[in-house]
C-alpha positions in Angstrom: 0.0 0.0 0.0 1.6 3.1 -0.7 1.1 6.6 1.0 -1.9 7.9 -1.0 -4.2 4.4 -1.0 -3.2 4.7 3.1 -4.3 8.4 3.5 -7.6 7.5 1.2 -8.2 4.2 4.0 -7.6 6.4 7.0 -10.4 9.4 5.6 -13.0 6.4 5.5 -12.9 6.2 9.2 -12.7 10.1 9.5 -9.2 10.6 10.3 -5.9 11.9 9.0 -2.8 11.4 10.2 0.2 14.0 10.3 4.4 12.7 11.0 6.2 15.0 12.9 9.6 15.7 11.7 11.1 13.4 13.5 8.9 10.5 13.5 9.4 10.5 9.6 12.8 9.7 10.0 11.8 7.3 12.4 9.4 6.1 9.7 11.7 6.2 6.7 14.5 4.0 8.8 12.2 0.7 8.4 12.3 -1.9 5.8 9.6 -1.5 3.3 7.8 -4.4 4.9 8.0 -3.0 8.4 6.5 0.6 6.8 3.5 -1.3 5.9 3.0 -2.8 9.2 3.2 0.4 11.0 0.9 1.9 8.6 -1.6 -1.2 8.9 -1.1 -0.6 12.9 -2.3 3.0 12.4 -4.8 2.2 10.4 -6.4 0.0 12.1 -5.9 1.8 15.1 -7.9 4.9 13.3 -11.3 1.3 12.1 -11.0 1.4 16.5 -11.1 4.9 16.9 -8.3 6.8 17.5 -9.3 9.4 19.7 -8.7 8.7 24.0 -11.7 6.1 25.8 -14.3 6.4 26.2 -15.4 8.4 22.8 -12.5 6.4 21.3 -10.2 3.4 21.9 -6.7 5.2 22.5 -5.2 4.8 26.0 -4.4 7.8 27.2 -0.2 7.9 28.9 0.9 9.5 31.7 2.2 12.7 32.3 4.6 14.1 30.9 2.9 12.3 28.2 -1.1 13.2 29.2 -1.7 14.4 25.9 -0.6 11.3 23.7 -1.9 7.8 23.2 0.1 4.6 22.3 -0.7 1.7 19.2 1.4 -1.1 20.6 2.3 -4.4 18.6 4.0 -7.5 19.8 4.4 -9.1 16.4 6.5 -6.4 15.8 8.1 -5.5 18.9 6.7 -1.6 17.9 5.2 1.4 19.9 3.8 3.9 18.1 3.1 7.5 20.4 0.4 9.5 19.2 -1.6 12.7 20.0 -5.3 12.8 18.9 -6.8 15.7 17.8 -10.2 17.2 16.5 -9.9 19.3 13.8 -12.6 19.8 10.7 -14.7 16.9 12.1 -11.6 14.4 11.7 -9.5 13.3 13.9 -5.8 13.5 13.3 -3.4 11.4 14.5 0.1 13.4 15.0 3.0 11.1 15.5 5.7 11.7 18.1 7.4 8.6 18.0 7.8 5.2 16.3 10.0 3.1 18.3 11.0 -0.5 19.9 8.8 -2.1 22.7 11.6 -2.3 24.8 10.9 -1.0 28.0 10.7 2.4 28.4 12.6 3.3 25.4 10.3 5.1 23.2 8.3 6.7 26.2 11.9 8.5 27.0 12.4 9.4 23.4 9.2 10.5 23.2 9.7 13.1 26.3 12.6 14.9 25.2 10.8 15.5 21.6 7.5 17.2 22.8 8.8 20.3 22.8 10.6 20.5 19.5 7.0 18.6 18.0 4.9 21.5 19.2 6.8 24.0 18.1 7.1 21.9 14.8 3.1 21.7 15.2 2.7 25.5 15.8 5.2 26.6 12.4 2.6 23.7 10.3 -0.6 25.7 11.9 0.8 29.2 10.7 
């Protein structure tokens, strides 16, 4: 599935999804095999409803994570840290981080990059 047939999937269940920066390279550093399986964790994270439970399925994190929501795989050993927002009736799903299940790994990661993502977020919204 390639990028386009992916966003055109994700609009079915009203949402979008935006990569941060950083979370591309993350992204881009997979084999093409492994790119599909992340994008075939968000999307069917988005069929379950991406926003935070109850109105949705993600699980909200704690602080300093509050604001984001994890897609978690075993098969693949992956976490995937996402913030859901509302925004023209969809909800987007803006990536932090795509990292290894190991640990804490990708929780850490994803603390020191919040600030540079919503200042990345606030440059996008201009």
């Amino acid at each position: 599935m390639n990028f386009e047939q992916f966003k055109e999937k994700l609009r079915y269940y009203d949402t979008d999804v935006y990569f941060s920066r950083l979370a591309e390279k993350d992204f881009k550093a997979f084999s093409k095999g492994k790119k599909n399986q992340v994008l075939m964790l968000i999307l069917k994270q988005a069929q379950k409803g991406a926003d935070f439970k109850p109105s949705g399925n993600g699980n909200r994190l704690g602080s300093p994570l509050h604001q984001f929501a994890k897609i978690k795989s075993k098969a693949i050993a992956l976490r995937i840290i996402y913030r859901p927002v509302q925004r023209d009736g969809l909800t987007e799903m803006q990536i932090l981080a795509i990292g290894p299940r190991d640990r804490d790994k990708v929780y850490k990661l994803s603390e020191k990059r919040i600030s540079a993502f919503l200042e990345e977020l606030d440059t996008k919204e201009d």
